[in-house]
Every structure is written in C-alpha cells, then in structure tokens.
PyMOL Python script that loads the backbone (N, CA, C, O; Angstrom):
from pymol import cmd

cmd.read_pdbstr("""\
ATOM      1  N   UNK A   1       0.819  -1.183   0.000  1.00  0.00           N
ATOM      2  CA  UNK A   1       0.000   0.000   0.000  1.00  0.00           C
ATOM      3  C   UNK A   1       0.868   1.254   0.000  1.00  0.00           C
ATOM      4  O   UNK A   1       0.958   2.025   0.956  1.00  0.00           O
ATOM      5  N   UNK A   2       1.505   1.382  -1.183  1.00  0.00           N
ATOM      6  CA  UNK A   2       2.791   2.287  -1.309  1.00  0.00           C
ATOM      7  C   UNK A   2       1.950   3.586  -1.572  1.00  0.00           C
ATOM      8  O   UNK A   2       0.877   3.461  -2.162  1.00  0.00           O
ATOM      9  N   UNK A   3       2.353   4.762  -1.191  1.00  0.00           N
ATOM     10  CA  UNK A   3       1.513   6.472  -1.800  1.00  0.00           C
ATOM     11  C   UNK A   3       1.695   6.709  -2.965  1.00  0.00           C
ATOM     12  O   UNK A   3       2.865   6.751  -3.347  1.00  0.00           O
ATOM     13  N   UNK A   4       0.482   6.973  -4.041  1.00  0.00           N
ATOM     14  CA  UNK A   4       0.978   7.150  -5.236  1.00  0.00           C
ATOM     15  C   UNK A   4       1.528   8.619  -5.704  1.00  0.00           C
ATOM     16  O   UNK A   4       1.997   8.892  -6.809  1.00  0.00           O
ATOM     17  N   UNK A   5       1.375   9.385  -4.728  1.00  0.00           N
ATOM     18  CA  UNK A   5       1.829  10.790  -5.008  1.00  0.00           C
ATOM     19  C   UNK A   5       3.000  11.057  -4.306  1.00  0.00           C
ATOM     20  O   UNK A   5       3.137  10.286  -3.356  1.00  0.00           O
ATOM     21  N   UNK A   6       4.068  12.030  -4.457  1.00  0.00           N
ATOM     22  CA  UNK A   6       5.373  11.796  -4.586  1.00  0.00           C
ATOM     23  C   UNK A   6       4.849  13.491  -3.632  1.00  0.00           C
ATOM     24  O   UNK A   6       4.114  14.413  -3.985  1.00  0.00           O
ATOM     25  N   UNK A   7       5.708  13.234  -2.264  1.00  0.00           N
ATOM     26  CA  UNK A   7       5.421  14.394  -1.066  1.00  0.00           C
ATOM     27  C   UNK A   7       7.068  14.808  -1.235  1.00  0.00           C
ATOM     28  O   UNK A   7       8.041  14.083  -1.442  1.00  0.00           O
ATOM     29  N   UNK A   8       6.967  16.216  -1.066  1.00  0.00           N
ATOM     30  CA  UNK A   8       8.838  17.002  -1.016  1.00  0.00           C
ATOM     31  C   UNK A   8       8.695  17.849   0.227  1.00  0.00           C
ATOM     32  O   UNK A   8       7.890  18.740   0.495  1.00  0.00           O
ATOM     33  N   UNK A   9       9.816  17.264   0.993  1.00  0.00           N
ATOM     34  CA  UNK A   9      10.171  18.255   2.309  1.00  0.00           C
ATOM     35  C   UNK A   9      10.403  19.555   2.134  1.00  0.00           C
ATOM     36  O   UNK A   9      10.497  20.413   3.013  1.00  0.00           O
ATOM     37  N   UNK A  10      10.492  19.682   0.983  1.00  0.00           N
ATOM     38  CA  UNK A  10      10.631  20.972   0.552  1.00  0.00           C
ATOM     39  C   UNK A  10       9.846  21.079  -0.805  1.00  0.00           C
ATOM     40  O   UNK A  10       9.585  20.050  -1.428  1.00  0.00           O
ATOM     41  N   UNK A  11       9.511  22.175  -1.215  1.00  0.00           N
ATOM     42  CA  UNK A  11       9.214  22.716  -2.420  1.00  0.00           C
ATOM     43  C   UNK A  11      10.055  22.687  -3.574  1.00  0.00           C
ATOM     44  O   UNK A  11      11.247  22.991  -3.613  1.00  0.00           O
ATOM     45  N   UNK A  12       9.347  22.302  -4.487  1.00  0.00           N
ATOM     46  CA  UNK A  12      10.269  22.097  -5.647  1.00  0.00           C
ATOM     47  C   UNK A  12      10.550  23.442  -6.132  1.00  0.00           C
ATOM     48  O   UNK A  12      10.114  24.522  -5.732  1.00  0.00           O
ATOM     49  N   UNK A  13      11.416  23.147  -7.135  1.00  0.00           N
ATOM     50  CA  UNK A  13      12.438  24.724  -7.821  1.00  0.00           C
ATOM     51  C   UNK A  13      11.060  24.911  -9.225  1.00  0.00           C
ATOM     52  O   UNK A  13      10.342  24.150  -9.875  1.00  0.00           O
ATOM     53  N   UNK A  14      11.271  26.203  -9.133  1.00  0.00           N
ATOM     54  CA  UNK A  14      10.629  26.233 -10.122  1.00  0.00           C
ATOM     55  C   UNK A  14      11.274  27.359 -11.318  1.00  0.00           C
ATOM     56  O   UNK A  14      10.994  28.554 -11.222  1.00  0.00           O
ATOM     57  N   UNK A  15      12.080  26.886 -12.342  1.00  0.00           N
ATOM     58  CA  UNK A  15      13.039  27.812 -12.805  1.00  0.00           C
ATOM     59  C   UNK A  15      12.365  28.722 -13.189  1.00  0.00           C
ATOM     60  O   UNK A  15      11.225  28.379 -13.505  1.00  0.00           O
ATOM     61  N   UNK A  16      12.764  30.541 -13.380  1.00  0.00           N
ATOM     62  CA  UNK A  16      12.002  31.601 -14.138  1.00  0.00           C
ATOM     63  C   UNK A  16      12.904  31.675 -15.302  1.00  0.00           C
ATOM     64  O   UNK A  16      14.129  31.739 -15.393  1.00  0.00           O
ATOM     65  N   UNK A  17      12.098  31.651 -16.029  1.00  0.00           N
ATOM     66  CA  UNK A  17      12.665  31.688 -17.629  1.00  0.00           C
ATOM     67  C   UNK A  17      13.102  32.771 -18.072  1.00  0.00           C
ATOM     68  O   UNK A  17      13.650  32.752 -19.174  1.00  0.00           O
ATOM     69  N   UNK A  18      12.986  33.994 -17.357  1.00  0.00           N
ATOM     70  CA  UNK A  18      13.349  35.046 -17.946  1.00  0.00           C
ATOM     71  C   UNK A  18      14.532  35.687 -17.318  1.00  0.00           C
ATOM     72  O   UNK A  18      14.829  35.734 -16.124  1.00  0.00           O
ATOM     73  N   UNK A  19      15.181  36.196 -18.403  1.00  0.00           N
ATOM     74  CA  UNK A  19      16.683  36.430 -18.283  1.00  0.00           C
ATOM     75  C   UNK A  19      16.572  38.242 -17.590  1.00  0.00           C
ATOM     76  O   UNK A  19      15.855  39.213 -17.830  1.00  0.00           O
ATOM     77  N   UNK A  20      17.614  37.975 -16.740  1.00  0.00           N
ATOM     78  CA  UNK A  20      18.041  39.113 -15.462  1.00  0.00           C
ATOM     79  C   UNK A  20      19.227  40.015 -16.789  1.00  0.00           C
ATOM     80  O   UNK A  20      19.992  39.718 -17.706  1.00  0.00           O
ATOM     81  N   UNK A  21      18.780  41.023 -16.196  1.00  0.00           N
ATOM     82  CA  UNK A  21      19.643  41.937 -17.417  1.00  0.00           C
ATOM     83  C   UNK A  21      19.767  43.378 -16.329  1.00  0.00           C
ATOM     84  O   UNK A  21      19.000  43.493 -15.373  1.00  0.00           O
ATOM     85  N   UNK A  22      20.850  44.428 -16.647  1.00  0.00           N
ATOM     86  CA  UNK A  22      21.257  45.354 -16.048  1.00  0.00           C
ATOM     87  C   UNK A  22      20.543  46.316 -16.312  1.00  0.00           C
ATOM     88  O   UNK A  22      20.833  46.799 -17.407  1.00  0.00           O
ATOM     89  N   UNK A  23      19.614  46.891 -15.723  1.00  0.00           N
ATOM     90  CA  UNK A  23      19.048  48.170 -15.748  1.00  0.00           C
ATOM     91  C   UNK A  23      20.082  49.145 -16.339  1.00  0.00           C
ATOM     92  O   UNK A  23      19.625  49.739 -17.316  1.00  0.00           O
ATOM     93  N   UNK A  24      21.185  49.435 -16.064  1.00  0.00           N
ATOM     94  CA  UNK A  24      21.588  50.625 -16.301  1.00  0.00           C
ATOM     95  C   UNK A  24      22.095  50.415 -17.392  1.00  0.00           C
ATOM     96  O   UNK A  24      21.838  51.240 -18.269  1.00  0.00           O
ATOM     97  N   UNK A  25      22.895  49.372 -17.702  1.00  0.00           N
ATOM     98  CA  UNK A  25      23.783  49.071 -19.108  1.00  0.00           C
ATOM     99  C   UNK A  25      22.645  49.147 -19.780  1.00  0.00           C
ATOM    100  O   UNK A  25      22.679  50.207 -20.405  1.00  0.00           O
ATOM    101  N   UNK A  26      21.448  48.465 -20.025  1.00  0.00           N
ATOM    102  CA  UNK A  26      20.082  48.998 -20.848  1.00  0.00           C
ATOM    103  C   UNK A  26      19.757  50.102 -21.147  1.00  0.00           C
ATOM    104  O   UNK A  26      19.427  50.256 -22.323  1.00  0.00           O
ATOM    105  N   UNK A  27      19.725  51.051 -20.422  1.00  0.00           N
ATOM    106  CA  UNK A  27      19.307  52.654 -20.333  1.00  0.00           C
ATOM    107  C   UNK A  27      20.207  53.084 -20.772  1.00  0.00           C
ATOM    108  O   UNK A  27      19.964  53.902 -21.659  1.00  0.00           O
ATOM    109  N   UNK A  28      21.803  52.819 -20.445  1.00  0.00           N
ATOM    110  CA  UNK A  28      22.746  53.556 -20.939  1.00  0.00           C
ATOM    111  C   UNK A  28      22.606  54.737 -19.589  1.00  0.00           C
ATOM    112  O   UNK A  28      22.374  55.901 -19.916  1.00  0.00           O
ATOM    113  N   UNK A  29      22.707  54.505 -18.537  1.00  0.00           N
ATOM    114  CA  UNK A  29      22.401  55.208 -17.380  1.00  0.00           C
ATOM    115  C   UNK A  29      24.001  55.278 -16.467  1.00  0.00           C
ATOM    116  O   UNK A  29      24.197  54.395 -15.632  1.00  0.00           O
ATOM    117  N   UNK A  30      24.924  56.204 -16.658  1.00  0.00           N
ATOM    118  CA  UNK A  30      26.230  55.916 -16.588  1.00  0.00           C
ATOM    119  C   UNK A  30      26.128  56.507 -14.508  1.00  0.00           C
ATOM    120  O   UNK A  30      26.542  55.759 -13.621  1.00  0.00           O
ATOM    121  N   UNK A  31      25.658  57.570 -14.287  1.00  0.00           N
ATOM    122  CA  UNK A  31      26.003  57.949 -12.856  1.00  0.00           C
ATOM    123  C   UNK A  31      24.474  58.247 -12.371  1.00  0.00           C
ATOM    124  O   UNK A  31      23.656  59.057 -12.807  1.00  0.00           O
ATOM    125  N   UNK A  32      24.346  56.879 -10.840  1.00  0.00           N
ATOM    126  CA  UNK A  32      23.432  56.926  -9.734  1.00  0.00           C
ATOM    127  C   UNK A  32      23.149  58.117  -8.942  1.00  0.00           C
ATOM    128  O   UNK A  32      23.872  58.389  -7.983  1.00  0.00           O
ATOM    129  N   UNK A  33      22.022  58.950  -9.308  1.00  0.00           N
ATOM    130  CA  UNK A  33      22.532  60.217  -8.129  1.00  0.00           C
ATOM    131  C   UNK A  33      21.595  59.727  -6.468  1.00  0.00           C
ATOM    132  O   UNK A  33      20.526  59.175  -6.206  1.00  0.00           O
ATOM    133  N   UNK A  34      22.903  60.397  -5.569  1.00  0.00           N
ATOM    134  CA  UNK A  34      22.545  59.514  -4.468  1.00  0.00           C
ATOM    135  C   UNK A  34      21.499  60.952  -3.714  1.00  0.00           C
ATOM    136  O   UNK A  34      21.407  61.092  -2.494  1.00  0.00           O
ATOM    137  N   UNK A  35      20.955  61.686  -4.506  1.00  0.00           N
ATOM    138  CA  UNK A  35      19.715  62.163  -3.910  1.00  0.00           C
ATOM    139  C   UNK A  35      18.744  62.011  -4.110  1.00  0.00           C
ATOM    140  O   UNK A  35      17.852  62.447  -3.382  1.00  0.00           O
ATOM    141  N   UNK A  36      18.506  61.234  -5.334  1.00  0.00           N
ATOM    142  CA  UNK A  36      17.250  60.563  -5.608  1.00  0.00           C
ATOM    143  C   UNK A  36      16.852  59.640  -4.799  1.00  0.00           C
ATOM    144  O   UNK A  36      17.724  58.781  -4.666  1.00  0.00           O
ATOM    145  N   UNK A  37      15.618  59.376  -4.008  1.00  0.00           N
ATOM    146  CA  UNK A  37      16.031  58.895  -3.255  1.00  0.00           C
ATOM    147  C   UNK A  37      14.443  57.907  -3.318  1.00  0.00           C
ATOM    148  O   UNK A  37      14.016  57.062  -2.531  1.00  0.00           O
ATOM    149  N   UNK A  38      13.941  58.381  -4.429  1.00  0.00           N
ATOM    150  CA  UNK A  38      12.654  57.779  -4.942  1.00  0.00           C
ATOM    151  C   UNK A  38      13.187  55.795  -5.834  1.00  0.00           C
ATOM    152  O   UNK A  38      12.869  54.607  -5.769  1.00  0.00           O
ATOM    153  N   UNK A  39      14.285  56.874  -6.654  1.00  0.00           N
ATOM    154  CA  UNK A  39      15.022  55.860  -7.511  1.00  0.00           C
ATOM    155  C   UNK A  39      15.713  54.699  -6.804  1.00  0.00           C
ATOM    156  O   UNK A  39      15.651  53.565  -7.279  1.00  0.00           O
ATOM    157  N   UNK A  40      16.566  55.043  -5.341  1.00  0.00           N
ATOM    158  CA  UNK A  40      17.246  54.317  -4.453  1.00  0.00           C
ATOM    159  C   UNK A  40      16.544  53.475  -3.327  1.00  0.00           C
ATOM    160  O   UNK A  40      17.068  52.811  -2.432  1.00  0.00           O
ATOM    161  N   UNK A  41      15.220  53.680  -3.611  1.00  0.00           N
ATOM    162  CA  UNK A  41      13.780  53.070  -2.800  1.00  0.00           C
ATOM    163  C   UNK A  41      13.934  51.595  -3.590  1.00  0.00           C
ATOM    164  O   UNK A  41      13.658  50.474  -3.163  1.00  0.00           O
ATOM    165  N   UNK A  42      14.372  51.920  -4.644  1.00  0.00           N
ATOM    166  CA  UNK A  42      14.053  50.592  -5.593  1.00  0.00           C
ATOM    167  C   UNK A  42      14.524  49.318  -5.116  1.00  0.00           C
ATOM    168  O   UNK A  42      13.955  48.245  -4.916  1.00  0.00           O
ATOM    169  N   UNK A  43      16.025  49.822  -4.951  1.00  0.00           N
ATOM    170  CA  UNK A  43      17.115  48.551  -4.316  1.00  0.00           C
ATOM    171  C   UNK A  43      16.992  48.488  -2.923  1.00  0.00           C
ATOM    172  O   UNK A  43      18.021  48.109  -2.363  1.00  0.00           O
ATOM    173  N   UNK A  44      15.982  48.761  -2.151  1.00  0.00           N
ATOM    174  CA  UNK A  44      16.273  49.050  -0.654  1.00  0.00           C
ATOM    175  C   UNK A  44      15.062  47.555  -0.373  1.00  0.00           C
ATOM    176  O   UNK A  44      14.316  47.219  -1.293  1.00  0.00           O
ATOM    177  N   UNK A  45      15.050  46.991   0.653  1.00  0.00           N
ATOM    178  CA  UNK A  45      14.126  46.030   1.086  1.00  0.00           C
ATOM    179  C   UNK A  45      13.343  46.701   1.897  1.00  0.00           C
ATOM    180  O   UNK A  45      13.568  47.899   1.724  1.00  0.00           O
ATOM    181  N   UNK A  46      12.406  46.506   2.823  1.00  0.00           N
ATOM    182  CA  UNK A  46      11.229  46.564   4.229  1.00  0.00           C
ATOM    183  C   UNK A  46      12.525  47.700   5.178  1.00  0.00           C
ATOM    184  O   UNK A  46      12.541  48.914   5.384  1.00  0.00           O
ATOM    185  N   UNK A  47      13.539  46.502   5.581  1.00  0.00           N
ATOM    186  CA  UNK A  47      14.112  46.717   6.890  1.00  0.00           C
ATOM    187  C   UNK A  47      15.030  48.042   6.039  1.00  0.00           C
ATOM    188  O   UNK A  47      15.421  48.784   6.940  1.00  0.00           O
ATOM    189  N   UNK A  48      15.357  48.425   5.089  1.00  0.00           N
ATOM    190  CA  UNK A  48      16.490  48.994   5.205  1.00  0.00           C
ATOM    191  C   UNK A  48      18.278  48.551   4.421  1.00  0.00           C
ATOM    192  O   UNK A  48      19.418  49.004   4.521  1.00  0.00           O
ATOM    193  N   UNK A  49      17.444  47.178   3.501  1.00  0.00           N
ATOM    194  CA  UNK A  49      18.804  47.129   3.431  1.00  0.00           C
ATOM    195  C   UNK A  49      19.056  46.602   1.677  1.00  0.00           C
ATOM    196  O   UNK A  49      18.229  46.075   0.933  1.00  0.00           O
ATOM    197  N   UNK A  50      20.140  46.880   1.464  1.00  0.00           N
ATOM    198  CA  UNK A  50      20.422  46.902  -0.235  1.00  0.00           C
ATOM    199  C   UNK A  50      19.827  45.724  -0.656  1.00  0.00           C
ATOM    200  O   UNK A  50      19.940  44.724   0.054  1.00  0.00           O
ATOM    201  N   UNK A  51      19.251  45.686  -1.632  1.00  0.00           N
ATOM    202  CA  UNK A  51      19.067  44.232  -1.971  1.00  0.00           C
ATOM    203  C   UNK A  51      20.191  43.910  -3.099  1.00  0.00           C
ATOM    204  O   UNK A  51      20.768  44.569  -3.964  1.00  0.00           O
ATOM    205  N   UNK A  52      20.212  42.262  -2.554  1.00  0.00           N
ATOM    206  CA  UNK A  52      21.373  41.401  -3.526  1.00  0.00           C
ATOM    207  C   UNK A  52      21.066  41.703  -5.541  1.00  0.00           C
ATOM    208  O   UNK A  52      20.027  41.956  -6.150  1.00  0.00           O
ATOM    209  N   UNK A  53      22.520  41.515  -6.032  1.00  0.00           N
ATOM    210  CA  UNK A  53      22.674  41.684  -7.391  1.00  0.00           C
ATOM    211  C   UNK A  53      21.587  40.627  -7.902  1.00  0.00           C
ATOM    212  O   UNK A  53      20.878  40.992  -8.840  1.00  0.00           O
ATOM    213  N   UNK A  54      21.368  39.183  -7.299  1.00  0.00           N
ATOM    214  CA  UNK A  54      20.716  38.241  -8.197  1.00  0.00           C
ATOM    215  C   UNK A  54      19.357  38.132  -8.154  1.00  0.00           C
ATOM    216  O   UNK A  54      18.604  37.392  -8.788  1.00  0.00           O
ATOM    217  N   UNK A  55      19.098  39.113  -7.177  1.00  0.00           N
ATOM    218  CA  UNK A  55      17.663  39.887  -7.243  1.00  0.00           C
ATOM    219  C   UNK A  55      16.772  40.779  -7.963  1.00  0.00           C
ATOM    220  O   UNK A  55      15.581  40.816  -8.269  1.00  0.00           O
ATOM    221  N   UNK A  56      17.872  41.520  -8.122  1.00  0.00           N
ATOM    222  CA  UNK A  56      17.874  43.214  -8.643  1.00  0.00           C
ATOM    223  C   UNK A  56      18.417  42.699 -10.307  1.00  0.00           C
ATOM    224  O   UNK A  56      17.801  43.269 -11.208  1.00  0.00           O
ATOM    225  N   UNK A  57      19.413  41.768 -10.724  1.00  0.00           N
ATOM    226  CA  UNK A  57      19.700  41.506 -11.872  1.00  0.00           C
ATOM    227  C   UNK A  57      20.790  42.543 -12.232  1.00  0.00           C
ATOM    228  O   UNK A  57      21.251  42.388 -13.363  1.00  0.00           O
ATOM    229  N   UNK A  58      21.314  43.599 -11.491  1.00  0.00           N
ATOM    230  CA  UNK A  58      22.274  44.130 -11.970  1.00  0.00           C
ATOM    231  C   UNK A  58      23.598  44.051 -11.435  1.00  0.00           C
ATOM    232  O   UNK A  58      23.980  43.567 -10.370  1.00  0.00           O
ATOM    233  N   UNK A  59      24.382  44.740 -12.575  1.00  0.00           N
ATOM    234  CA  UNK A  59      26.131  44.176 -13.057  1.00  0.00           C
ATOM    235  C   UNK A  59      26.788  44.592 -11.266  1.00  0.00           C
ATOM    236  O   UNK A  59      26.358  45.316 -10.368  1.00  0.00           O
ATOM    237  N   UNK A  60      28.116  43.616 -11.422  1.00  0.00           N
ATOM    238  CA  UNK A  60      28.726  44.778 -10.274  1.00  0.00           C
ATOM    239  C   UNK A  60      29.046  45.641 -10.160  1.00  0.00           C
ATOM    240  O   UNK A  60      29.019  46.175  -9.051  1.00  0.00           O
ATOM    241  N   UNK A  61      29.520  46.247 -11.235  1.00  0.00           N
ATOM    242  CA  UNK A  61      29.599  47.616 -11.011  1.00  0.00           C
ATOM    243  C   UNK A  61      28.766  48.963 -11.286  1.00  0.00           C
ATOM    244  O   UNK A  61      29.198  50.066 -11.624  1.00  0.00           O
ATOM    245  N   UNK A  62      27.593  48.598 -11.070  1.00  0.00           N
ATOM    246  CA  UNK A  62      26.679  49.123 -10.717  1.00  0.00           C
ATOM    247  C   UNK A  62      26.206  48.918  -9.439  1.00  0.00           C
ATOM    248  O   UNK A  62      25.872  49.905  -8.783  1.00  0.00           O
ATOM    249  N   UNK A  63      26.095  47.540  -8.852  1.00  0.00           N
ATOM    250  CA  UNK A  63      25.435  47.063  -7.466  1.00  0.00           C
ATOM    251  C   UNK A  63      26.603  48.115  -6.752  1.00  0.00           C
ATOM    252  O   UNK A  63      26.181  48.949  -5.952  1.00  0.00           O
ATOM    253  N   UNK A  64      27.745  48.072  -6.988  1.00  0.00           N
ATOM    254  CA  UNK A  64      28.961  48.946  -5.875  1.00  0.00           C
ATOM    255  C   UNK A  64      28.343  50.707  -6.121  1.00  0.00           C
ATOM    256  O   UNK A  64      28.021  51.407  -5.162  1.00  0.00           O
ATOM    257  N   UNK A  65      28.304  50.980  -6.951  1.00  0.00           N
ATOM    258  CA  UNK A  65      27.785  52.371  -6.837  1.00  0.00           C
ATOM    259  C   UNK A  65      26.088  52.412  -6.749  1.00  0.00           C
ATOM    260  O   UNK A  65      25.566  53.498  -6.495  1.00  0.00           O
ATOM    261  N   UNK A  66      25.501  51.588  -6.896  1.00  0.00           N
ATOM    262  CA  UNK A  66      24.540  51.756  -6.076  1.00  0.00           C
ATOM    263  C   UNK A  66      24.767  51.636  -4.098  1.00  0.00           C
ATOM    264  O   UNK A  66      24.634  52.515  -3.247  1.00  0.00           O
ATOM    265  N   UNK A  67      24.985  50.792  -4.019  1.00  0.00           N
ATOM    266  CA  UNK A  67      25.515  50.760  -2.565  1.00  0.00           C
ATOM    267  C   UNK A  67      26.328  51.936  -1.783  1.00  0.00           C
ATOM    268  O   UNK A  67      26.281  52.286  -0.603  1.00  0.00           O
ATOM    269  N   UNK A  68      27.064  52.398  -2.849  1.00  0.00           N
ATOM    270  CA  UNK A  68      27.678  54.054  -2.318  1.00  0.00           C
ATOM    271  C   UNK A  68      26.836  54.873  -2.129  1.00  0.00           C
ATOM    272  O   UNK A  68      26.768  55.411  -1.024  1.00  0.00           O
ATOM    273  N   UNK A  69      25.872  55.233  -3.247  1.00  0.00           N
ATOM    274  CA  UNK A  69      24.826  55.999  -3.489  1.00  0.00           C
ATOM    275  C   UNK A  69      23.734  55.907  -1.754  1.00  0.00           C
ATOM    276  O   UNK A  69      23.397  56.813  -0.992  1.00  0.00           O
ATOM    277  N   UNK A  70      23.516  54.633  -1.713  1.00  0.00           N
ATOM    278  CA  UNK A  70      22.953  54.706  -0.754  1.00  0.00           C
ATOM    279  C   UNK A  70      23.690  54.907   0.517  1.00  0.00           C
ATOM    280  O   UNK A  70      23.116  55.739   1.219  1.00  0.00           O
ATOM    281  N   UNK A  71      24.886  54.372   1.106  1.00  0.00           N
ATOM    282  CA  UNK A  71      26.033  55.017   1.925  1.00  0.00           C
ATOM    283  C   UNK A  71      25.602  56.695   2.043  1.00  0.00           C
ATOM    284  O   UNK A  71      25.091  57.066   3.100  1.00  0.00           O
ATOM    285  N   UNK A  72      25.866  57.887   0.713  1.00  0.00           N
ATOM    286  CA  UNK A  72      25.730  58.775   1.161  1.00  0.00           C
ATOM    287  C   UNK A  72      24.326  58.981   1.295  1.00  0.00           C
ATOM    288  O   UNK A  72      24.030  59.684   2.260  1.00  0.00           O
ATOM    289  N   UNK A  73      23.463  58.605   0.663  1.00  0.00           N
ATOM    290  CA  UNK A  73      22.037  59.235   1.189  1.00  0.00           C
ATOM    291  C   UNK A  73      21.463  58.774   2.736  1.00  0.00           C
ATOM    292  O   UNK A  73      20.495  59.237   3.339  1.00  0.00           O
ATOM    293  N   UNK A  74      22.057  58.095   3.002  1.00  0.00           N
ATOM    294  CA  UNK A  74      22.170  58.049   4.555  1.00  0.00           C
ATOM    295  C   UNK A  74      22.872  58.645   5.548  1.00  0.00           C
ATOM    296  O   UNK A  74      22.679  58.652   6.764  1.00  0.00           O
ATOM    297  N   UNK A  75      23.934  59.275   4.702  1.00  0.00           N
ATOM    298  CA  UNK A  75      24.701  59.811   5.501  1.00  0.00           C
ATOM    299  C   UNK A  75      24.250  61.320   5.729  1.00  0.00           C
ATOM    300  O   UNK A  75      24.449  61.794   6.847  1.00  0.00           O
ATOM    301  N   UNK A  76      23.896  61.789   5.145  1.00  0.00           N
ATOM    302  CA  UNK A  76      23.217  63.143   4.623  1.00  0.00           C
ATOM    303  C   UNK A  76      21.833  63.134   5.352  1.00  0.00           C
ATOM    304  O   UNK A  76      21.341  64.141   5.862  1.00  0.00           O
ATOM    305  N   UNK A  77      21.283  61.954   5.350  1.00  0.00           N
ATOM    306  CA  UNK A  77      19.919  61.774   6.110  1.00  0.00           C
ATOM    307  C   UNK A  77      18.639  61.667   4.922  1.00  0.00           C
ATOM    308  O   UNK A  77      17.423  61.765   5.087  1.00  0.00           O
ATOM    309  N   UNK A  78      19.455  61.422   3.653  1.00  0.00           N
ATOM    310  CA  UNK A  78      17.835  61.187   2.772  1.00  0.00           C
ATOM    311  C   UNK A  78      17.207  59.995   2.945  1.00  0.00           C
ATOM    312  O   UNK A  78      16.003  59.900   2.705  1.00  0.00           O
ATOM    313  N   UNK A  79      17.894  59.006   3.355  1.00  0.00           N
ATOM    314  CA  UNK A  79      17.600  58.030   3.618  1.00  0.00           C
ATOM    315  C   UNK A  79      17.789  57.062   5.151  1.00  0.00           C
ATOM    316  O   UNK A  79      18.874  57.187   5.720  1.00  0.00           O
ATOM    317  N   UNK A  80      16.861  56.233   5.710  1.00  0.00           N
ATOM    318  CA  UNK A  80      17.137  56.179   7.071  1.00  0.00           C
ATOM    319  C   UNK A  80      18.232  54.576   6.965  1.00  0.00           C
ATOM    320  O   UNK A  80      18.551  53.911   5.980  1.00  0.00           O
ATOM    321  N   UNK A  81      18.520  54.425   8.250  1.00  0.00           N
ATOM    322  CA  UNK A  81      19.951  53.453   8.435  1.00  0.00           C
ATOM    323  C   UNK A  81      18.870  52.410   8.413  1.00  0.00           C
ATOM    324  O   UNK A  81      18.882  51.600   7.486  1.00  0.00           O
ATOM    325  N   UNK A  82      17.973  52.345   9.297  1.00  0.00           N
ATOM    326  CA  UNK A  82      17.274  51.207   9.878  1.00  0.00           C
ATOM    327  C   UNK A  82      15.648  51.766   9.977  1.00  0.00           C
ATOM    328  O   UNK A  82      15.326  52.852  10.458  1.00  0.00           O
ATOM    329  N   UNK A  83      14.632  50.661   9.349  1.00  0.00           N
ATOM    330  CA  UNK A  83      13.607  51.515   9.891  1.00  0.00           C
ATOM    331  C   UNK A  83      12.513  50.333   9.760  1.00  0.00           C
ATOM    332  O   UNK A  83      12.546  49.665   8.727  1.00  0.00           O
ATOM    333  N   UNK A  84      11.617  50.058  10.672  1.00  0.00           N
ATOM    334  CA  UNK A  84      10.382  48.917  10.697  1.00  0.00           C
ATOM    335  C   UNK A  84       9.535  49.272   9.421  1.00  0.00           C
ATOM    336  O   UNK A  84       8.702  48.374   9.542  1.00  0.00           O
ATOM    337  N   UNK A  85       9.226  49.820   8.491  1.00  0.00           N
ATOM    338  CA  UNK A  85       8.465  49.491   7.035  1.00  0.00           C
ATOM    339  C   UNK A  85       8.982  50.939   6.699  1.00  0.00           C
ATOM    340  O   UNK A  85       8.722  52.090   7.051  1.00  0.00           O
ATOM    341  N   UNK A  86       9.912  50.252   5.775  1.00  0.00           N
ATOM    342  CA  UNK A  86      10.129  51.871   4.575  1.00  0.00           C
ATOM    343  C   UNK A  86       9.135  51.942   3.982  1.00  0.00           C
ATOM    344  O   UNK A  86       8.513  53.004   4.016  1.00  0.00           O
ATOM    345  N   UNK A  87       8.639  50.827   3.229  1.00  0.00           N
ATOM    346  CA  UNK A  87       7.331  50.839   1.806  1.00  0.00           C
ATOM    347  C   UNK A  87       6.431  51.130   2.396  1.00  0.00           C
ATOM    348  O   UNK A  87       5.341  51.253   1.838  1.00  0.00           O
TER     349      UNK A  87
END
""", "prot")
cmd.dss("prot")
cmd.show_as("cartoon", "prot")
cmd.util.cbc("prot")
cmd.orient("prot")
C-alpha cells in the first residue's frame, strides 16, 4: 500500500525563464545620483537594506555604486539606516 503521489520536504524549484539583465547598461544610465532617493527606494528592502545583485539583476559595477549611493544618502539623512516598514 505504497503512496501514489510523490510528497517534497521541501518545495520544488521552479526555474524563471526570464533572463536578469542590467538596468543601467540597458538605459545607458552611466552615474546613480545619491539624492534621488525615490530611484534608491528601488534597491532598498522593508528593513532597510540593499538588496542582492541576483535579485535586482544588476552588473557589479553598478550594485557597488549603487551601494555608495545609498552610503551617502544616509549619511546626509535622505535616507534612514534602519527603519520597521520603509514601503
């Protein structure tokens, strides 16, 4: 009396077919300004914090100057360090 349906301790993968590409190399978007701070909302999560390249789909050297960008808009105060719901 074997189960005929096949149970996973986990959830299976489910690949997304669609290919991650660089926002900025697309646009042709050469310098992040770190006072925008509408634009820098984009890469930010809930808590406050950068979100990863394989998320966001963009190059490293963009993820590094995005990450600066946000460095100074925090530093300046456009943006907060830590905060219970940015969105």
């Amino acid at each position: 009396m074997a189960r005929e349906t096949i149970q996973y301790v986990t959830a299976p993968k489910v690949e997304d077919t669609r290919k991650k590409y660089c926002r900025f190399k697309k646009n042709g978007i050469k310098y992040i300004d770190y006072k925008d701070a509408n634009f820098l909302l984009k890469f930010i999560n809930d808590q406050g914090k950068v979100l990863p390249r394989r998320l966001t789909g963009t190059s490293l050297k963009f993820q590094r100057k995005i990450a600066q960008a946000v460095k100074r808009a925090r530093h300046i105060g456009i943006l907060p360090y830590v905060t219970d719901s940015l969105k």
